[in-house]
C-alpha positions as CSV (number, residue, x, y, z in Angstrom):
1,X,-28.6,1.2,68.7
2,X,-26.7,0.8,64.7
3,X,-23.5,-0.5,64.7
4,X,-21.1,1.7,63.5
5,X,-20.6,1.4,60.0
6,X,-17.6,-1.0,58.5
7,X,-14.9,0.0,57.3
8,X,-14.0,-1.0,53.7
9,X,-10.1,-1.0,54.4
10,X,-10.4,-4.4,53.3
11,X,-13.8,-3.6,52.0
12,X,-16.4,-4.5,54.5
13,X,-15.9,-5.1,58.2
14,X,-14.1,-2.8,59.8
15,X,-12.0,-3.5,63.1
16,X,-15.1,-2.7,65.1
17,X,-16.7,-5.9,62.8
18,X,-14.2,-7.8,63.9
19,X,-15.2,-9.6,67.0
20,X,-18.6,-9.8,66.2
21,X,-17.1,-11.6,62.7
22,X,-15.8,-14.1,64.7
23,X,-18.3,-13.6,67.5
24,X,-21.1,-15.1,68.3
25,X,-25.0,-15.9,68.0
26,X,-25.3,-14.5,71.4
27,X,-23.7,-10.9,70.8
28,X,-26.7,-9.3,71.0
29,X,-25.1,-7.1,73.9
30,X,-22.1,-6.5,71.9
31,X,-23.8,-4.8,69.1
32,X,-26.1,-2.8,70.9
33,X,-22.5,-1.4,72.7
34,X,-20.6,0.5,69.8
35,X,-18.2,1.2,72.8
36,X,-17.6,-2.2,73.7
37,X,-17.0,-3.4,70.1
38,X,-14.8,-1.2,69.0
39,X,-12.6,-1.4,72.3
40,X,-12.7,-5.3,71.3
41,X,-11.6,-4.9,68.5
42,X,-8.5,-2.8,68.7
43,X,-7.5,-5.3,71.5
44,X,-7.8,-8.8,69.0
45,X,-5.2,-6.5,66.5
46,X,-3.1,-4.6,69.1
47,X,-2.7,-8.5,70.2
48,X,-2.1,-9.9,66.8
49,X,0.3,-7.3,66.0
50,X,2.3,-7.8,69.3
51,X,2.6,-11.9,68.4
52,X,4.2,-11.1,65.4
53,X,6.4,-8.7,66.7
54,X,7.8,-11.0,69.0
55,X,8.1,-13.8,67.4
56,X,9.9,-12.2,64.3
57,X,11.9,-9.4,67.1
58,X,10.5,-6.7,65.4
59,X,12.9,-7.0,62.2
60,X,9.5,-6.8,60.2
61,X,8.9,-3.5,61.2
62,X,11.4,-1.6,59.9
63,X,9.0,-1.3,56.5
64,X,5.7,0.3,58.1
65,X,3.5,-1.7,55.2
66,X,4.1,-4.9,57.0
67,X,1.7,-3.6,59.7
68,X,-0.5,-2.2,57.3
69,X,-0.6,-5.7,55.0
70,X,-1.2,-7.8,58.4
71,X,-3.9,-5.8,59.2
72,X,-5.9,-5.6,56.1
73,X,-5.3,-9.5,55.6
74,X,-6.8,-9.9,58.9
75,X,-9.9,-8.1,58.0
76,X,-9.4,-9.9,54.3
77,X,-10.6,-13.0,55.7
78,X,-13.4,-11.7,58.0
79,X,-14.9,-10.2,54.2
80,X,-14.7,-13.8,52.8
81,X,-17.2,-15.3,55.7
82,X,-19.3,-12.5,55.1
83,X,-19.4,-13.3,51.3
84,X,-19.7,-16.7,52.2
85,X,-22.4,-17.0,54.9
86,X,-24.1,-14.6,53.1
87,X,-24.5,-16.6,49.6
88,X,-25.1,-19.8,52.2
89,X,-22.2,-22.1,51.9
90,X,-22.0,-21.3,55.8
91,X,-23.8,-19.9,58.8
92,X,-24.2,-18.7,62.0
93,X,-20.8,-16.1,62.2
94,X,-21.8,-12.7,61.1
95,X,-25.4,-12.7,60.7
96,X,-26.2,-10.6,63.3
97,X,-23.1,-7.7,62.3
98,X,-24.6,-7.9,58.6
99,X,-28.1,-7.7,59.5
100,X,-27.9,-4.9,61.9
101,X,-25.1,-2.4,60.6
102,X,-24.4,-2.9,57.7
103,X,-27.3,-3.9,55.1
104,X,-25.6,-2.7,52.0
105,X,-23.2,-5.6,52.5
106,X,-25.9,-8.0,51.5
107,X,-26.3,-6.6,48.2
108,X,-24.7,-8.5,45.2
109,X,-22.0,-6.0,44.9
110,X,-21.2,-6.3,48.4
111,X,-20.7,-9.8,48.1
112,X,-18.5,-9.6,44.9
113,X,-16.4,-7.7,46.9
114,X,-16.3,-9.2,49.6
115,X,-15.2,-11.9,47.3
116,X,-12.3,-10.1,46.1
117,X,-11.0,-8.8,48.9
118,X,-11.3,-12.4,51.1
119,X,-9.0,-13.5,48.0
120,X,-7.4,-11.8,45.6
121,X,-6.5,-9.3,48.4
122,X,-5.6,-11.5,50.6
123,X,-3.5,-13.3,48.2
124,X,-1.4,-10.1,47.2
125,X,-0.8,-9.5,51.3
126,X,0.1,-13.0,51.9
127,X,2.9,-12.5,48.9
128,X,4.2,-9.1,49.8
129,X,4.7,-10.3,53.3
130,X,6.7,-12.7,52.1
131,X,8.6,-10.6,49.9
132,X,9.2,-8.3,53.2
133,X,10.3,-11.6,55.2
134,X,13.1,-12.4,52.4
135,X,13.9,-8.6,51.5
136,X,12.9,-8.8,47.6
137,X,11.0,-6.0,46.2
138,X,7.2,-6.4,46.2
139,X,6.7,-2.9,44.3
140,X,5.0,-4.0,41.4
141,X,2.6,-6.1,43.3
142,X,2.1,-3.2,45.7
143,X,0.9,-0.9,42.9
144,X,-1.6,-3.6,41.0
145,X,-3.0,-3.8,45.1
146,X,-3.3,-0.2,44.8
147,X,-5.3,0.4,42.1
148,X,-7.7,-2.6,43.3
149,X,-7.9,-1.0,47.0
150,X,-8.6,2.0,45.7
151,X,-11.5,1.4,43.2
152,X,-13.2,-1.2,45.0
153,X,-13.4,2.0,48.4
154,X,-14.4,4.5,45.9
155,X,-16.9,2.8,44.3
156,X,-18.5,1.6,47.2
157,X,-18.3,4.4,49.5
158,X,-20.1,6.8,46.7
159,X,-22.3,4.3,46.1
160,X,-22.9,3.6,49.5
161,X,-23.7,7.7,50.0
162,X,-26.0,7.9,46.9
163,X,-27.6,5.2,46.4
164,X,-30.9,3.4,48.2
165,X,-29.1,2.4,51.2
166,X,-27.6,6.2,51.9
167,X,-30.8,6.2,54.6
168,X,-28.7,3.7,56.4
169,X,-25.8,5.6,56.9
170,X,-24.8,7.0,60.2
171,X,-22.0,9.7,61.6
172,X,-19.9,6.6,62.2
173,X,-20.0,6.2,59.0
174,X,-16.9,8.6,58.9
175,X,-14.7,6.0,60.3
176,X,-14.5,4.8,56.8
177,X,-11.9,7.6,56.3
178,X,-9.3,6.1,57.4
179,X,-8.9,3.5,55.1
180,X,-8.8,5.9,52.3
181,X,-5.8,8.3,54.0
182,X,-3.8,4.6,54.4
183,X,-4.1,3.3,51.1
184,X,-2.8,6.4,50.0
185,X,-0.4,6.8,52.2
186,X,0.5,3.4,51.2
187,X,0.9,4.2,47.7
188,X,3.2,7.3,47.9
189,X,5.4,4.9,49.7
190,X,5.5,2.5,46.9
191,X,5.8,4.9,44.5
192,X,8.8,6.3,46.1
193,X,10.5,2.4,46.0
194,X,13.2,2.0,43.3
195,X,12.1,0.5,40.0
196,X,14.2,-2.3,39.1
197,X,15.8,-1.8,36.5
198,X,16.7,-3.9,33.4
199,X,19.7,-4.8,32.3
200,X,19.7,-3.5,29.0
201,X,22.4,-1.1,26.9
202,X,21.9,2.1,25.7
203,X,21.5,1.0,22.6
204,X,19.6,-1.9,23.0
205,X,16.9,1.1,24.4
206,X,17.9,3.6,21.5
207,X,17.4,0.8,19.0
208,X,13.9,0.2,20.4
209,X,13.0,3.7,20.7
210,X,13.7,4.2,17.1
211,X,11.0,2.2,16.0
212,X,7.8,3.2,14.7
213,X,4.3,1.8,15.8
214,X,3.7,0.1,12.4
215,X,7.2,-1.4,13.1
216,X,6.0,-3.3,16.9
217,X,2.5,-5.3,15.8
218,X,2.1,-5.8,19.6
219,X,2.0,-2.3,20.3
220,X,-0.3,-1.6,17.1
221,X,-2.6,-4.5,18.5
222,X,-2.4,-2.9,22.2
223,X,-3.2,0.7,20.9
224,X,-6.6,-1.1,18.6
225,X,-7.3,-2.7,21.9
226,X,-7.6,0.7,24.1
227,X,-9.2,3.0,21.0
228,X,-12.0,0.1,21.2
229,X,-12.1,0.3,24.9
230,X,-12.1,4.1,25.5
231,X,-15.5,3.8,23.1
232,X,-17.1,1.6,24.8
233,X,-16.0,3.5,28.5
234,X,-17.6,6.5,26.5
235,X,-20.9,4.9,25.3
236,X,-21.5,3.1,28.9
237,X,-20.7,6.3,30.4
238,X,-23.4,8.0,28.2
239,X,-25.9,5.6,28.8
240,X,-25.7,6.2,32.9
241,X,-26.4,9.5,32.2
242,X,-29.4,9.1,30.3
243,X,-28.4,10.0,26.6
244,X,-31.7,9.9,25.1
245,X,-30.0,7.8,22.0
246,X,-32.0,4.7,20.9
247,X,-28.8,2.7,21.0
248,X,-28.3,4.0,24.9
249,X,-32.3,3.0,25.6
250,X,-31.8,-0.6,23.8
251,X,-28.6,-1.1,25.9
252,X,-29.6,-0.5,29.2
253,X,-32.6,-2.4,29.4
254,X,-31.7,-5.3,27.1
255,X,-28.3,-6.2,27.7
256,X,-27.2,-4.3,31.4
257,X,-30.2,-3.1,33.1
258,X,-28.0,-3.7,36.2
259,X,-26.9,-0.1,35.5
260,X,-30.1,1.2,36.3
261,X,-30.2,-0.8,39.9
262,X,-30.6,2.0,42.3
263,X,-28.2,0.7,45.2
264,X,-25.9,3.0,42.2
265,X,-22.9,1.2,42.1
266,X,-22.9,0.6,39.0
267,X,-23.3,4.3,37.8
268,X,-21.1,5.3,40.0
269,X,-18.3,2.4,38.2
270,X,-19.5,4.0,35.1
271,X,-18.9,7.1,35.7
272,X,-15.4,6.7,37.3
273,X,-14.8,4.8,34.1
274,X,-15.8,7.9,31.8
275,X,-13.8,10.4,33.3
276,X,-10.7,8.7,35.0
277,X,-10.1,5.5,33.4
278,X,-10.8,6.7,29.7
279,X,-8.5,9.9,29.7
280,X,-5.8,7.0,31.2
281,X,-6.6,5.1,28.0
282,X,-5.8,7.8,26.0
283,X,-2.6,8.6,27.8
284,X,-1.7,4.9,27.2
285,X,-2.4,5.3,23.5
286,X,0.2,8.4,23.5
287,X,3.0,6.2,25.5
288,X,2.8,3.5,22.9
289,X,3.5,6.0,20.2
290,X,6.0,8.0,21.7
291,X,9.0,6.8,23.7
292,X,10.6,7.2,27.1
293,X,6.9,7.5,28.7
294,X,8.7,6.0,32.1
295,X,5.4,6.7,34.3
296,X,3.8,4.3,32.2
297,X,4.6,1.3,33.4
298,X,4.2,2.0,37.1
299,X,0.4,3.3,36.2
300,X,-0.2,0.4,33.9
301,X,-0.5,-1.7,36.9
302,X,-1.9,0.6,39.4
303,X,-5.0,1.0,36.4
304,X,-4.6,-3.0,35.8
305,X,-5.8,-3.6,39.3
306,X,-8.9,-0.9,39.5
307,X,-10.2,-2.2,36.2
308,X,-9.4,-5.4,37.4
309,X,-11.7,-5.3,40.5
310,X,-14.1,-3.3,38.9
311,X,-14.9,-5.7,36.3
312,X,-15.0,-8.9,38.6
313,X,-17.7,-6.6,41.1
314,X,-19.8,-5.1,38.5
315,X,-19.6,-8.5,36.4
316,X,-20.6,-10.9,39.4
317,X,-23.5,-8.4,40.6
318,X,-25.0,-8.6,37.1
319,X,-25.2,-11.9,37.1
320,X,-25.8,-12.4,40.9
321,X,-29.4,-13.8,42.5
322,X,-28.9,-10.8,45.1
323,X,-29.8,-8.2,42.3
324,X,-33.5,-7.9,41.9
325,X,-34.4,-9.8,38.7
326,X,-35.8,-6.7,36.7
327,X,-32.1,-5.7,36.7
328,X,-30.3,-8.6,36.4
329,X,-28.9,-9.6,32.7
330,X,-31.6,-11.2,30.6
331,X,-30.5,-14.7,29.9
332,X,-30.6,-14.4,25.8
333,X,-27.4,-12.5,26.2
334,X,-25.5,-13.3,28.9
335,X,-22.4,-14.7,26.4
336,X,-21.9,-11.4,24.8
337,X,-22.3,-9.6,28.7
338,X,-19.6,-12.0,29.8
339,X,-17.5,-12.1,26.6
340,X,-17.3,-8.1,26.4
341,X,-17.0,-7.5,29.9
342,X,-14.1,-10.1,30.0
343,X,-12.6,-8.7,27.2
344,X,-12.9,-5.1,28.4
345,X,-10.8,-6.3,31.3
346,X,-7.9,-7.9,29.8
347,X,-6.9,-5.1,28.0
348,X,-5.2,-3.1,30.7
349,X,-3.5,-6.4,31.7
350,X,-1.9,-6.9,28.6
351,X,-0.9,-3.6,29.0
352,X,0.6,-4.1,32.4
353,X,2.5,-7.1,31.0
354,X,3.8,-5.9,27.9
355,X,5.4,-2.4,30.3
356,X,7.0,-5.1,32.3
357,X,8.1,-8.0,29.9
358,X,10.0,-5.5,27.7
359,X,10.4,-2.0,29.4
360,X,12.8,-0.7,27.2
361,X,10.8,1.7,24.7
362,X,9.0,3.4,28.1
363,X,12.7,4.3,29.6
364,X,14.0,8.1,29.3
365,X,15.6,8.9,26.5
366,X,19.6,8.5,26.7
367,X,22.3,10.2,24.4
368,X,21.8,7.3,22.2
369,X,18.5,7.8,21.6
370,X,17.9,11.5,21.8
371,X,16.7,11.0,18.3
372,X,14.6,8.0,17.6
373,X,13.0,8.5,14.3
374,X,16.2,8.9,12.6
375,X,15.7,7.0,9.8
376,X,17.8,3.8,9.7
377,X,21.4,3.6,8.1
């Protein structure tokens, strides 16, 4: 009998995964009973949930997330031994989960994020449950977690339903739902945190607003930055879909043939790239132009996150032994696949952190600065 499929709430093992995570070379009754497993599982975080309410007298619980973060940092850590045993630094803890249910974990992008999840998520969790613990604001972290959560599901659930492993796929496979409604639930609650908000005057923000791009070189740099990425979201986007261009046919096979691996993760990054992430782009272009764009800084970082992950999965499975050699990136250019993928990724952080260093020219217009291109007395 298949295991139920795992849930990619933190990206690959789902609760059911969990005691067979930690469980044991001789579970070979536990994963023929889906019943059993799951039944398991819900008891090791119905347990772990109970400890901490406890021990902390349920003051924790008065901001629903904290449950939410505890949970996914549980399952955070059962994605790291997966990625771990599974590249062979250890051995002997999921094996048998992995082997049985859920093959598509073994792939190179399954392991990258796996990666990801075991640590950068887990990181973010650990630091928002602090900042619930100590009642500081954990908003901004929230939404970079976000954007991360929500790419690395996407991405991997299409790719999981298109791709070579789709055969695989069972009805529990619909479990995976789930951990799509809570991230989102999850982010209308952070949205709907106050912003904190900076100490400046009106006309410290009217002064800024008044200024034109060719007057802030940052913003001039930022806005070269983001015209130069939206081309290159546009030309990978066309070469997934086949353009028949020579320049498409050169790129694809001699500097990321892992685009054509049919597992189809990567087209299906690609393609979320092309029509999500490049219109975003362009939005970004038009709120470093214009002022008092206040939604984008809180974007900013939910898009810094997605692209983010994206780039760390797609980048590592290139490059990874896991991804059959006739798509992985020829050797002869492996600088300029690192350098421009790299690059490709740091520009929506810079973005993030110029919205939150100096917020001022994204706030709504005030009286003072109903009219910002007044020319200068």
């Amino acid at each position: 009998m298949q295991l139920p499929a795992a849930v990619p709430g933190a990206l690959a093992p789902s609760l059911l995964a969990i005691p067979v995570a930690f469980g044991i070379n001789g579970a070979t009754a536990l994963a023929d009973s889906p019943l059993v497993l799951m039944l398991t599982g819900l008891l090791v975080l119905i347990a772990l949930i109970s400890i901490i309410f406890f021990v902390s007298g349920g003051s924790h619980f008065q901001d629903p997330l904290f449950c939410v973060f505890v949970v996914f940092s549980f399952t955070s850590i059962v994605d790291l031994i997966i990625a771990l045993e599974e590249d062979g630094y250890i051995s002997g803890f999921v094996e048998v989960y992995v082997r049985e249910g859920e093959s598509y974990l073994r792939t190179a992008h399954g392991i990258m994020i796996c990666y990801w999840d075991g640590i950068i998520h887990y990181g973010l969790y650990l630091a928002m449950i602090v900042a619930i613990d100590q009642r500081k604001s954990y908003r901004n972290l929230g939404l970079f977690w976000l954007g991360s959560l929500m790419m690395s599901i996407i991405v991997f659930l299409l790719g999981n339903l298109i791709g070579k492993h789709s055969s695989d796929l069972s009805p529990a496979f619909l479990l995976n739902l789930p951990y799509i409604l809570i991230p989102t639930w999850a982010g209308l609650r952070l949205f709907q945190q106050p912003r904190a908000r900076p100490c400046l005057s009106p006309e410290k923000v009217a002064e800024e607003q008044r200024k034109w791009l060719y007057q802030r070189p940052q913003d001039m740099g930022l806005v070269l930055v983001l015209l130069l990425t939206a081309a290159f979201t546009f030309f990978r986007g066309m070469v997934v879909l086949d353009c028949p261009a020579d320049s498409c046919f050169e790129y694809i096979y001699q500097h990321e043939p892992y685009l054509r691996d049919p597992v189809a993760y990567p087209k299906v990054q690609m393609l979320i790239y092309m029509f999500y992430v490049l219109p975003f782009f362009c939005l970004c272009i038009y709120g470093l132009v214009l002022p008092g764009c206040s939604w984008l800084p809180d974007w900013s970082l939910v898009f810094a996150g997605a692209v983010a992950q994206a780039q760390f999965s797609h980048l590592g499975s290139s490059l990874h032994a896991r991804t059959p050699f006739p798509y992985q990136t020829p050797e002869d250019v492996w600088w300029s696949f690192i350098i421009t993928n790299v690059l490709y990724a740091l520009g929506p952080q810079l973005l993030a952190l110029r919205c939150l260093r100096c917020p001022a020219f994204f706030l709504p217009a005030t009286p003072a600065s109903s009219h910002p291109r007044k020319k200068h007395q």
